[in-house]
N, C-alpha and C positions, 0 to 999 in steps of 0.2 A: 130592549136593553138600553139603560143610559151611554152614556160617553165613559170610552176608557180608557186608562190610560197603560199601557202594554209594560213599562216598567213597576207595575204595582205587584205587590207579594201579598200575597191575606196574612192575616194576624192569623197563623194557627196556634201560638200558645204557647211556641217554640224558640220565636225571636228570630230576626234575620238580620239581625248586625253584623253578623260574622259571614255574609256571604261575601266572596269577595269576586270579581271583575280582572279577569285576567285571558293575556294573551301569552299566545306560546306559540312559538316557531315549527312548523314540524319541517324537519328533514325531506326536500324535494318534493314539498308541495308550496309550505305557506303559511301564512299565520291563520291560526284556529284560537277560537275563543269559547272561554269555561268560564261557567260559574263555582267557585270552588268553597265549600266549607268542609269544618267538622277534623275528626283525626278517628284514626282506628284502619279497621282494616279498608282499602280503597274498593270504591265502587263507584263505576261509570253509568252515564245517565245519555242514553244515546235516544231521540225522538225521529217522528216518522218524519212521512214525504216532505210533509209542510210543516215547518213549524222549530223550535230553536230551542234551547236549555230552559228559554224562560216557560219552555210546556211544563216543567216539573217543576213552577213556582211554587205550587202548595205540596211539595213532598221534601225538598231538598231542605228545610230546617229542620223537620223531625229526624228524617236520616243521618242527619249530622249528628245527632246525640250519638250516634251507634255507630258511623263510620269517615272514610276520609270522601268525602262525594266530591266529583266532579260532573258537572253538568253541559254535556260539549252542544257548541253551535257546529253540527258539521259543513264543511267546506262548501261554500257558496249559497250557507242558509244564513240565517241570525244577525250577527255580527264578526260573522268571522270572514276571512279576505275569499274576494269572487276572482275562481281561476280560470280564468276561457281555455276552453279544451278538455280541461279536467276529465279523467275517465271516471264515468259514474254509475261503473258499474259493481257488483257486490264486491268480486275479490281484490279489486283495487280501492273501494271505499275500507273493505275489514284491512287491508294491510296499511291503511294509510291511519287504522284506530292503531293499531300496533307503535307506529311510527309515532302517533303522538302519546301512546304509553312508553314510549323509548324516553321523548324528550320531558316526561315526569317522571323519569327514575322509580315506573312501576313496574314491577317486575310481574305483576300478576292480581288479577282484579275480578271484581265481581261484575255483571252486566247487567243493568236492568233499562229496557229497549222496548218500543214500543212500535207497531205495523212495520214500516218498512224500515225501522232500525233493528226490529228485532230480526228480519233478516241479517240486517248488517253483522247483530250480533251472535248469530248462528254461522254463517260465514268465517267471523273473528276464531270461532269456535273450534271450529274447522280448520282452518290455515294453521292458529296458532294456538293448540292445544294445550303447551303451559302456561299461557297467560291470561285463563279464564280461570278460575274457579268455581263460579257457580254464576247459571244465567237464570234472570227475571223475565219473563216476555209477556206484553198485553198487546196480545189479540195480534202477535207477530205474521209478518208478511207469508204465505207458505204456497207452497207447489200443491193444496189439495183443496185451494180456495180457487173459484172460476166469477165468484159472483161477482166482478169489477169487471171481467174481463173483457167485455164489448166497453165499456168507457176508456180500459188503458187502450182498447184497438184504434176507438176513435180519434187520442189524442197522437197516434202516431201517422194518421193522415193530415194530409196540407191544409186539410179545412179546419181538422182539429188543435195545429199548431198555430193558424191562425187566430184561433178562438183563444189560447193558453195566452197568446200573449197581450190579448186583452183584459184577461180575468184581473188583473190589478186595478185598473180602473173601473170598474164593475159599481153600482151602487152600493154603498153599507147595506141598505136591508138583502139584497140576493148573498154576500158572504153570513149574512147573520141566520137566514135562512138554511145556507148549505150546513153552518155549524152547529144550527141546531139539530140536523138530520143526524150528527153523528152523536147525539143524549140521548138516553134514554126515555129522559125527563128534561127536555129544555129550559124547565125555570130552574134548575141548576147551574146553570153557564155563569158563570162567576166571573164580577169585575176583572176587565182586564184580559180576557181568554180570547175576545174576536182579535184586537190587535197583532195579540204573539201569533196571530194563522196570519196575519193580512200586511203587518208594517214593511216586511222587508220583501215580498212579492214586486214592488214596483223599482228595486235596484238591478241594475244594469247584471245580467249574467246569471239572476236567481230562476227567471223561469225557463231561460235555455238549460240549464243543469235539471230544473226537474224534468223537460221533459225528454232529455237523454237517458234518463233513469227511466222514464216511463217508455222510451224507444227500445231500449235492451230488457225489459222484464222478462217477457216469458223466456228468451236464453237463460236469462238471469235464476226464473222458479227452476228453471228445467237443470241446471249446475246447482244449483241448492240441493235438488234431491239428489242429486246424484251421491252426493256429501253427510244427507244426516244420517249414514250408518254410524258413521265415525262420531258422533257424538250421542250415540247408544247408551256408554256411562256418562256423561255428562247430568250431573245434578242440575236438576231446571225446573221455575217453576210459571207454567201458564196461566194467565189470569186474560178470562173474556168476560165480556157484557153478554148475559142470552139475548140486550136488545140491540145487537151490532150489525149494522148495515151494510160495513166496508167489507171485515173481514169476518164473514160469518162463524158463528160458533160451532158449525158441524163440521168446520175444515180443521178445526181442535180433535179430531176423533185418530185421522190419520198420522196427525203428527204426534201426537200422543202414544199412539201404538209402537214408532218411529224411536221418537227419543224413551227408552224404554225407563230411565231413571227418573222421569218427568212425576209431577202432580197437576194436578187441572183445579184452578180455582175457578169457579161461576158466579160471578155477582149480578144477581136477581134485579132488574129493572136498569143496568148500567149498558151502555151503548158501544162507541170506539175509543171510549177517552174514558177510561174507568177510575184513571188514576185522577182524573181533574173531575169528572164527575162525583166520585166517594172518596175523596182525598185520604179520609180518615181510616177507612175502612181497608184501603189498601197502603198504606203508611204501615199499618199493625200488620198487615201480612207479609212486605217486604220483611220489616225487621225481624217477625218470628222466624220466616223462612230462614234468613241470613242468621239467626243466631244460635238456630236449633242443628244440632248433629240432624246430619241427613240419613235417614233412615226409612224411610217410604219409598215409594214408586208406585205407579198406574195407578194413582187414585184420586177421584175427583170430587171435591166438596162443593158446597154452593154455602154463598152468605145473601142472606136478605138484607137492604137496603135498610139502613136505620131511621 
């Protein structure tokens, strides 16, 4: 992969003059930072373990034609302020998403959330029932997935935290390496995508926050299920890779049966990053989802790869 540069957006055909860069105070934590375009109905863009608002560079101008998108950097990822101490765990992350929907006078929003924000946003879900409308998830974080589960173990021994807080410094080619394990197709990885995983790893306070999130997980899966009865009606729609490493596509079965209002997207040859993988492909699915009367449940489609 050549050199890139982390603030770059692709030309999808949409325009990005109108994203704008903003900060915002939230109420007893901190300032959080959004990428914010577009008007219509609002919808939150929340990204996984690693990684900042700039993960949805190739989705947030199309979605703008269709709604008010925000794209958060959450607390001690991105660009938004590193809090020592912060609790980092689910139901203090989903109420502190509320907090900063308090301080945009949203009163209720859509979620579209990816691994371990789509926890977050299943969580949000949970806590705050009227202020989701309908949740997006790719390839979310869930209690009936195990296949990470000797690496999150690893990373909560002494050997393993001393290893996390080296990964910043780490050669370019082993991050470009790991990020290509999560493609289906590696010559997919699109200018600009190793940075948004790797720039902000080497500030002060980012990989002690992840790896307090990676220290409370399994509490964390284990308080999650306890939870997804209560989002049984909840309109949602899951979207995996069949070629996903992280979060396997057969932990889509339980949760699926779980949130009973759900549909299962499958996109054929896409890995843990579907939406940066098939940008396009899942751009059209957000927005039909988002604009069609929900009317389905339990059913799962598959799109092949264009």
């Amino acid at each position: 992969m050549e050199e890139e540069d982390a603030n770059y957006i692709p030309d999808t055909g949409y325009g990005t003059d109108c994203i704008e860069d903003r900060f915002v105070s939230v109420e007893g934590a901190g300032v959080m930072h959004l990428l914010v375009a577009g008007s219509g109905q609002p919808l939150l863009l929340l990204h996984g373990l690693i990684g900042s608002g700039q993960s949805w560079r190739q989705n947030i101008s199309f979605l703008a034609t269709h709604a008010s998108v925000y794209a958060v950097d959450l607390f001690n990822m991105g660009k938004s302020e590193r809090v020592p101490g912060l609790d980092a765990g689910l139901e203090a992350t989903a109420d502190r998403i509320a907090a900063l929907m308090d301080a945009l006078h949203l009163e209720k929003a859509d979620i579209a959330a990816h691994s371990h924000g789509g926890a977050i946003a299943m969580m949000l879900a949970a806590r705050h029932p009227h202020r989701v409308r309908r949740l997006i998830l790719f390839a979310p974080a869930n209690p009936f997935c195990n296949s990470r589960s000797l690496v999150i173990r690893f990373f909560q021994t002494r050997v393993g935290t001393w290893l996390a807080h080296r990964v910043p410094s780490l050669p370019r080619y082993i991050h470009a390496k790991a990020l290509c394990r999560m493609y289906g197709d590696p010559s997919r990885v699109a200018e600009g995508t190793l940075e948004v995983y790797t720039e902000g790893l080497e500030i002060p306070g980012t990989m002690d926050h992840i790896l307090g999130i990676l220290r409370g997980w399994f509490d964390d899966m284990r308080l999650l299920r306890s939870v997804l009865a209560s989002l049984a009606g909840m309109p949602t729609l899951l979207i995996w890779g069949d070629k996903d490493r992280a979060v396997v596509l057969s932990s889509a079965i339980g949760l699926q049966r779980t949130l009973a209002q759900s549909e299962l997207l499958v996109i054929e040859g896409a890995g843990h990053l579907p939406f940066e993988e098939m940008p396009e492909t899942c751009n059209l699915a957000m927005r039909d989802w988002l604009l069609a009367p929900h009317s389905h449940s339990g059913v799962t489609l598959t799109t092949e790869p264009a």
